[in-house]
Each structure stands twice: as structure tokens, then as C-alpha cells.
C-alpha positions as CSV (number, residue, x, y, z in Angstrom):
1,X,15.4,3.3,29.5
2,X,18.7,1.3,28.1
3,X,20.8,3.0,31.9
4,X,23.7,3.7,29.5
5,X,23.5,0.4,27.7
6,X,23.6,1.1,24.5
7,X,26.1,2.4,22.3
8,X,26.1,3.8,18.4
9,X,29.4,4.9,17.2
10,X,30.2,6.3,13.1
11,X,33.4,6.6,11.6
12,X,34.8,7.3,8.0
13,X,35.0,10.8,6.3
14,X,32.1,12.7,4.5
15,X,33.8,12.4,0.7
16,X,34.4,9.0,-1.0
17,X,37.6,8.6,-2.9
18,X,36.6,11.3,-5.9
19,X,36.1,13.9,-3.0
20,X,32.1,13.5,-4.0
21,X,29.4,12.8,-1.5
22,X,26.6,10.7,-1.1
23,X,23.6,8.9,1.1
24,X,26.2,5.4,1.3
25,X,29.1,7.6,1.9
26,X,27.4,10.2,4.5
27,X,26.3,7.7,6.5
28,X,29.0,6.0,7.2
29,X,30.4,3.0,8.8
30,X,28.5,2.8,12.0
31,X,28.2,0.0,14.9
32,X,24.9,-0.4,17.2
33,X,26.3,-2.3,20.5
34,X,23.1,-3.3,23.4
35,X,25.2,-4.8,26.3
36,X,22.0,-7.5,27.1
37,X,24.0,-7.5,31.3
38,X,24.7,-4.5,32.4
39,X,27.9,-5.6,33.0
40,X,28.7,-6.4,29.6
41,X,29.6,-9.8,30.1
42,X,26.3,-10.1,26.9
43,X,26.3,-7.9,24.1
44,X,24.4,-8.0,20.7
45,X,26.3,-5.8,18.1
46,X,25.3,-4.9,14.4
47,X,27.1,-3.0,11.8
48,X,27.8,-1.6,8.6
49,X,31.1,-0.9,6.7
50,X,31.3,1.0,3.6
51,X,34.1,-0.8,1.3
52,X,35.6,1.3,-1.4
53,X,36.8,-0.7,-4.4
54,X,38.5,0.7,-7.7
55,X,37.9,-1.2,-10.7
56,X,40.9,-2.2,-12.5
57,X,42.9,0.4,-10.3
58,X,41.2,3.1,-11.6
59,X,39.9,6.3,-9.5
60,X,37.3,7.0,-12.1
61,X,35.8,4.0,-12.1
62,X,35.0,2.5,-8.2
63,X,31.9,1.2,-6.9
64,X,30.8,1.2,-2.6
65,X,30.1,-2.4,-1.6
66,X,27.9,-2.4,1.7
67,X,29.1,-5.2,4.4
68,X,26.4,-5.6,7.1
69,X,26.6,-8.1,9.8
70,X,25.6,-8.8,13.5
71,X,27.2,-10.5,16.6
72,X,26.6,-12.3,19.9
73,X,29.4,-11.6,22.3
74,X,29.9,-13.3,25.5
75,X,32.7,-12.4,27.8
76,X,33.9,-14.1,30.8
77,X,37.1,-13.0,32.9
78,X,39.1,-15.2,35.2
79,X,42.3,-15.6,37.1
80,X,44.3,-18.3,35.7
81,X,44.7,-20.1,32.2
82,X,45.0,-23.4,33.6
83,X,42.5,-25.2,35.9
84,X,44.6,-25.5,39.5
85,X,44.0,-28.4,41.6
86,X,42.7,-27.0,45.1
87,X,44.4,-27.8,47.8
């Protein structure tokens, strides 16, 4: 049970830059986010982005470079910048 947890989100189009489809393009760039606290202050995220490249500036000739990666966020909130002297 990940109680609301976890997120996946896609984005990007269905087509690559030829209008043509395929496994690299269909899937997507996507992100997989696991907030380890429940209140987020934790959060492991991975991802994959889809990078269209033309070769020599040429639509007919591109190639898809995959970029994967993964993260370790930690998030802290507070009320002032500056540590305050107490009174």
C-alpha cells in the first residue's frame, strides 16, 4: 500500500519528429517519484527523457538519445533566511 505516495507522470507526443512512431517514442518521457515521508520532506525520483537530435540539421536523418537518471530529494521549510538571535 504506497497511501497516495507514489507518483508516475508521461509527457511528450505519440510521433517523433518525421510524424513516425515507435517503442522509444511511445513510451515517452516519464518520471517515477516515491515520497519515502509522507510528507514529502524525502523523495526518491527516477526518470527517462527522450532527446531528439538531427544530424547535421537534417529531418531525414535524426537519431533518439535516451537520458535516464535518478535523484534523492530532501526538503526542509522554514521561517526566516537568517539565523535570529532569541531574545
Amino acid at each position: 500500500n504506497f497511501n497516495d505516495r507514489l507518483r508516475i507522470t508521461r509527457s511528450g507526443g505519440f510521433t517523433d519528429a518525421r510524424n513516425q512512431t515507435s517503442p522509444q517514442v511511445l513510451l515517452g518521457d516519464w518520471a517515477l517519484e516515491w515520497f519515502v515521508k509522507p510528507d514529502g520532506s524525502l523523495r526518491l525520483k527516477t526518470y527517462n527523457r527522450n532527446v531528439q537530435t538531427t544530424i547535421l540539421g537534417s529531418f531525414n536523418s535524426y537519431q533518439i538519445n535516451q537520458t535516464v537518471g535518478a535523484s534523492l530529494l530532501y526538503n526542509k521549510g522554514f521561517n526566516t533566511f537568517f539565523w535570529q538571535k532569541k531574545k
